[in-house]
N, C-alpha and C positions, 0 to 999 in steps of 0.2 A: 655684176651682181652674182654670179654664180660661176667663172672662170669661163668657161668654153661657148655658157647658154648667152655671152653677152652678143654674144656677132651672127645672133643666126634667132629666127622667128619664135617669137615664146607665145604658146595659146595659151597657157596660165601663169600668173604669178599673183602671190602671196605677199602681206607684207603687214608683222607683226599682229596677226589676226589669234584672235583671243577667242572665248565663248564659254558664257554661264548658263545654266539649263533652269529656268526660272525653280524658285525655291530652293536651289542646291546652294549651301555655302562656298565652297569651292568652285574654282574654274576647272572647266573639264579641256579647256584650253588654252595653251599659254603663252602667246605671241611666236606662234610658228612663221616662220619665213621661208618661202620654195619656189621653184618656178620649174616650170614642166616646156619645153621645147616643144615646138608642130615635130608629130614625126615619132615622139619618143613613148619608151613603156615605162613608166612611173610607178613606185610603188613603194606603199607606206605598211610598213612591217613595225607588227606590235601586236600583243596582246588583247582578248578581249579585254573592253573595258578604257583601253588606251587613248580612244580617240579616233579611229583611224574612220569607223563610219559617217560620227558624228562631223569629220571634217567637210569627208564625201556629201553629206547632204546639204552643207552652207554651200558649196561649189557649184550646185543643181539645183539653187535655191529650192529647197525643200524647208531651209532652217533661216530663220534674219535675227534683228537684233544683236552680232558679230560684232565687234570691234575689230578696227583694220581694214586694209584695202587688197581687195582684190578685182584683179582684171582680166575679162579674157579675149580672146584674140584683138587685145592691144586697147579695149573699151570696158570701162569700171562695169563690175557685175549689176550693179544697182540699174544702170543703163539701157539693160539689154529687154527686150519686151517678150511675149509671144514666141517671136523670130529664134530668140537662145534654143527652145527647145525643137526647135526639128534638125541645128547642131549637134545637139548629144543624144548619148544612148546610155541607158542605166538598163546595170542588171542588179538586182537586190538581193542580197544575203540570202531574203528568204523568199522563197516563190510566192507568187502572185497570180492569182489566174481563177478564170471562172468554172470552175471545176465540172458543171453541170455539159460545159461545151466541152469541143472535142481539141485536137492540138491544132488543128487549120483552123477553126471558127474563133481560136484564142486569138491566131497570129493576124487574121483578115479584119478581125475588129479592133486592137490593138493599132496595128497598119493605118487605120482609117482616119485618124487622129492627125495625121502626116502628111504635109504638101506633098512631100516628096514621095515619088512613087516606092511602093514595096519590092522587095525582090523577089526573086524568085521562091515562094514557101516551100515549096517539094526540095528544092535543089536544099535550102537552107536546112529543113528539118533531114535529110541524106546526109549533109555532113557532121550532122552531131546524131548520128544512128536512129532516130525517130522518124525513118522517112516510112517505116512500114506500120506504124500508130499512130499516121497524119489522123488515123478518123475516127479515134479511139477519145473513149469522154476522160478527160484530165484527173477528173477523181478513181481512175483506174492507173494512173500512174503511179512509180514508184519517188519517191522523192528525187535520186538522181535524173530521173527523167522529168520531174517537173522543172527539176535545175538546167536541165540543159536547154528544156524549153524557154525558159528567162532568160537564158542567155542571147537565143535564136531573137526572143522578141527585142532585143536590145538594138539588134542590128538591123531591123530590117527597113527601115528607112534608110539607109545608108550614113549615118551619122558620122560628123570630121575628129568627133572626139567620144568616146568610151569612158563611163564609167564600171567598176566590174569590183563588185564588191565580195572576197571569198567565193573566185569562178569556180573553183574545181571542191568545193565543201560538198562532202556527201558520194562524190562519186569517186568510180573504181578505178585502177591504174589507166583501163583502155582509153574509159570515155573519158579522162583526165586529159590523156593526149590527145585528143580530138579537140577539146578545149585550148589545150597551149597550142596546138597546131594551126587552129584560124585567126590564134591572138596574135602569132609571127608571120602570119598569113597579111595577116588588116595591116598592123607596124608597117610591112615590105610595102602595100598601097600608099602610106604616108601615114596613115590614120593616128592618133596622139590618143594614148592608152592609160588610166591612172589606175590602179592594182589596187586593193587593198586584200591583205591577208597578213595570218600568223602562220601559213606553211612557208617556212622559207628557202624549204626544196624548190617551189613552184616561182619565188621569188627570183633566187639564183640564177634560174633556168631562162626567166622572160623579160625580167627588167633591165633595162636600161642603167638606171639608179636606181636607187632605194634609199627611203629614211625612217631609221630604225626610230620608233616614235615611245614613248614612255612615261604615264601619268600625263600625258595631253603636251609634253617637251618632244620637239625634236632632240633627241641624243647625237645623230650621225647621221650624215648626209654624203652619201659620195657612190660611185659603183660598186657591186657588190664584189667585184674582182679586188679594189681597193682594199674596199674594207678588211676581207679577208685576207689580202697578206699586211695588212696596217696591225692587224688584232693577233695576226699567228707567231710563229716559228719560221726560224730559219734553217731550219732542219730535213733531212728525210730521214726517211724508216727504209730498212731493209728487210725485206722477210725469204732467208734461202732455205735450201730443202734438208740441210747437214748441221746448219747452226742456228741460235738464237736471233732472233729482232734484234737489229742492231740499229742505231740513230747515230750520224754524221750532222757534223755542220757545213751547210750547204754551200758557205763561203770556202772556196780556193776547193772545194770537193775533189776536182782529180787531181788535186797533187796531196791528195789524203793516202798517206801506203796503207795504214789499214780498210780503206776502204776497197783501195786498188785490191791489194790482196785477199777481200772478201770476194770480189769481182771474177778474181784472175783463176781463184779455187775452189768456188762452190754455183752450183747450178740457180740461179736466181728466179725467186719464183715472182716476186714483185718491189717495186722501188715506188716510193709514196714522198711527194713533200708533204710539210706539216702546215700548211696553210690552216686557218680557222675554217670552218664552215660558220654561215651565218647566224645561225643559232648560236654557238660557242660567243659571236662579237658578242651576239644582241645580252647574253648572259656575262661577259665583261664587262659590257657598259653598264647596265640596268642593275646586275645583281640579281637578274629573275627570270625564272623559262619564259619561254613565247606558248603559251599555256590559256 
């Protein structure tokens, strides 16, 4: 079904799932097919508007009436009772929280909801820098902080699978990486990770695969290493201190004399293959920014 994902544990898969949003003429989804490995970071890159949330909430049964089947860890979603949600963990787009409480009274009553015990709240709200506004009322937060607090509350039952819909929206480069840093943190535990986002810097960096998603179609499905040399150039750039940017073809490259001799006589400041970045695929495929 998917080359590699056939011989090894899939906690999700997909299959020709469709979905109409009552009163809308159009399908805002179009027989998408995926399947997501135990273990892997997933991640469905698109545009608002695409699809990629509305996927995420038929998977967390938030959304039914679907066309299609989907199954997870190996048992049809329809199936699954109560018990599905102390498996996963959702962090939502947009913060959720009881503003009048503080960031530990969010996290202990959230928590409480969960067989499974909570973790540690100090230790969790430390590694996404809110460990010194555990006792601060939440309507005193700044949005990146109530984002990061969504994220903490995602986790804290220890769930085998993540949902994480635009983790790093709103927030600044630091607490960004504090964000990718426990998401390759949980991945290394085994943890099965599904992404949703239009930054496909943060894509690039964490995913596993990626599928570039477009009017509610999957377009492209494959790593985003793939992708990127599937969609680019076979070229590099030259940039020396004495001459112009020059571009070679990357094929037979040392036995290029003009290259050699750009090499052999000028002080080089940098050498670039022309690989696509993901945004450039997602705008060959589509025809449109990730916007």
């Amino acid at each position: 079904m998917l080359g590699f994902l056939l011989y090894i544990q899939l906690m999700l898969s997909v299959e020709n799932l469709s979905y109409r949003y009552p009163h809308n003429a159009d399908l805002t989804l179009q027989q998408l097919d995926f399947a997501i490995a135990q273990g892997e970071v997933f991640g469905f890159l698109g545009p608002s508007g695409s699809g990629k949330s509305t996927t995420q909430k038929i998977l967390y049964k938030l959304l039914t009436g679907y066309e299609g089947t989907i199954h997870f860890a190996g048992k049809p979603l329809a199936d699954w009772g109560r018990e599905f949600y102390e498996q996963i963990g959702v962090s939502f787009e947009l913060p959720n929280h009881y503003t009048k409480l503080t960031a530990e009274e969010n996290l202990r009553f959230f928590s409480s909801f969960y067989a499974r015990p909570a973790g540690n709240l100090h230790e969790w709200l430390d590694k996404v820098g809110l460990g010194t506004d555990a006792n601060k009322p939440v309507a005193d937060f700044s949005k990146g902080m109530k984002m990061r607090l969504n994220f903490v509350r995602a986790l804290l039952h220890n769930p085998d699978v993540l949902f994480l819909d635009e983790p790093t929206s709103g927030l600044d480069p630091i607490n960004a990486g504090k964000i990718k840093r426990i998401i390759r943190e949980l991945k290394a535990q085994g943890k099965t990770i599904f992404i949703t986002t239009h930054n496909m810097f943060d894509a690039d960096q964490l995913c596993d695969r990626v599928a570039l998603l477009h009017q509610g179609q999957i377009k492209a499905l494959d790593s985003p290493a793939t992708l990127k040399l599937q969609y680019g150039t076979r070229n590099v750039r030259v940039t020396t201190r004495n001459e112009p940017d020059q571009v070679f073809p990357l094929d037979s490259l040392g036995h290029n004399p003009d290259f050699m001799r750009l090499l052999q006589l000028n002080q080089i400041e940098t050498i670039h293959s022309q690989e696509a970045t993901l945004e450039e695929v997602f705008i060959k495929i589509t025809g449109r920014q990730l916007v």
